[in-house]
Structures are given as structure tokens and as C-alpha cells.
N, C-alpha and C positions, 0 to 999 in steps of 0.2 A: 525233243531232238529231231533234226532234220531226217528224212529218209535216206537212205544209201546213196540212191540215184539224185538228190538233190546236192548231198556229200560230194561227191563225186565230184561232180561241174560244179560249187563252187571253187573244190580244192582247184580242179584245172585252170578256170578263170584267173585265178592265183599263181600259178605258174606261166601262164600265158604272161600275165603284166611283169611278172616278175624275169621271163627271159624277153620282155621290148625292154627293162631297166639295162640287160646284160648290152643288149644292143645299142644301147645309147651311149655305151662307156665301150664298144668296139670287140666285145667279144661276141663273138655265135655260138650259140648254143642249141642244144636240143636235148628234149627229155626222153626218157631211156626209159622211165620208170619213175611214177608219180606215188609210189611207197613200198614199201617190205622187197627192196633198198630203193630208196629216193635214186636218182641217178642223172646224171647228166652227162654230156659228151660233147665236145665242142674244140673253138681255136680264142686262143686268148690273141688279143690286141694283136701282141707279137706273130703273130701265125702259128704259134708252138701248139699242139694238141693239148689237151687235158682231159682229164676224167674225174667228175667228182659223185661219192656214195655215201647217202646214209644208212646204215646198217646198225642194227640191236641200238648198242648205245654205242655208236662213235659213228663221226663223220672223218671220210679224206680226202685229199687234193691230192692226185697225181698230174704232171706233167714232162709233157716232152717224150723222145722214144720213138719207136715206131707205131706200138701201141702203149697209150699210158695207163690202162686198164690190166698190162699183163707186166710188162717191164716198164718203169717211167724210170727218166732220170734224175726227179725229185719227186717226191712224195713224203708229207707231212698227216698226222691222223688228231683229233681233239675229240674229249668224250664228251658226246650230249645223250640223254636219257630220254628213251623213248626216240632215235634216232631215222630207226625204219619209220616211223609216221610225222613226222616234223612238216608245221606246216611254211608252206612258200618261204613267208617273210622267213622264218626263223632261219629256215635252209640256208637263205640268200646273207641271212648275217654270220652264220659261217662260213659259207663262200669264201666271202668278203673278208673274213678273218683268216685265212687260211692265205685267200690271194696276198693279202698283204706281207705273210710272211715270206711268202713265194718271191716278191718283188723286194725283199727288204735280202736277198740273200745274193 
């Protein structure tokens, strides 16, 4: 097993490529927090704010509001196990499942 510090920067490198993905599909993002809750903060496509956390076992999508981390005007949650340490890819395919419900509403 890798050391911490190796842990570490790979997980990041991982998140790095995985928010130039967000940027290529017009969202900006930034990470808040790379585990024990995943976190991100950003504007979707639309300019709307969002906030997305992974936490214990679930992950959410909030959007819109002032702040979408305290009051959003939509927000959806799906349970994943082991959620506070979920790596990039897997993050980004709830994201991504999440956005889609977002957009389909």
C-alpha cells in the first residue's frame, strides 16, 4: 500500500483531471474538500451555484439560492457506502447522476 503522502497526490491529481472534465462540459468548480466530506462548490453551465458533498454514506446535489450549501432551491441526496472517501472517478459519476436528475426536472 502506497504511503499517505503518496495517497494524497494521487487522490488530488484525480480531482484535478476530474474538475478540467467539469470544465469542458462549462461548469466551474472548486474543491472544498478532498474527503471526510468530499466537497465541491462551483456554477453550473447555467450560472446557477451548486454544492455538491459526500458524506458517511450518501452523496448531494444542491442548487441555486443564495447559498446552495445552507438553503438551495433544489436539492436531491443518493446513498453510496463509504461516501466521505469516494474516489474522483466514482464522485464524478454521481455528480453526474445527480446533475442529470437536476436537468431532467
Amino acid at each position: 500500500m502506497a504511503n499517505k503522502t503518496d495517497w494524497v497526490a494521487e487522490y488530488e491529481a484525480g480531482w484535478s483531471a476530474a474538475l478540467d472534465d467539469l470544465v469542458s462540459d462549462g461548469i466551474q468548480a472548486k474543491l472544498v474538500g478532498i474527503a471526510a466530506p468530499v466537497q465541491l462548490k462551483g456554477q453550473l453551465s447555467t450560472g446557477r451555484p451548486f454544492y455538491f458533498r459526500c458524506r458517511w454514506n450518501e452523496c448531494s446535489l444542491a442548487v441555486g439560492g443564495a447559498d446552495p450549501a445552507d438553503i438551495p432551491e433544489w436539492h436531491r441526496e443518493v446513498i453510496r457506502e463509504n461516501a466521505s472517501y469516494l474516489p474522483p472517478q466514482e464522485a464524478m459519476a454521481v455528480l453526474r447522476e445527480l446533475l442529470d436528475l437536476y436537468e431532467s426536472q
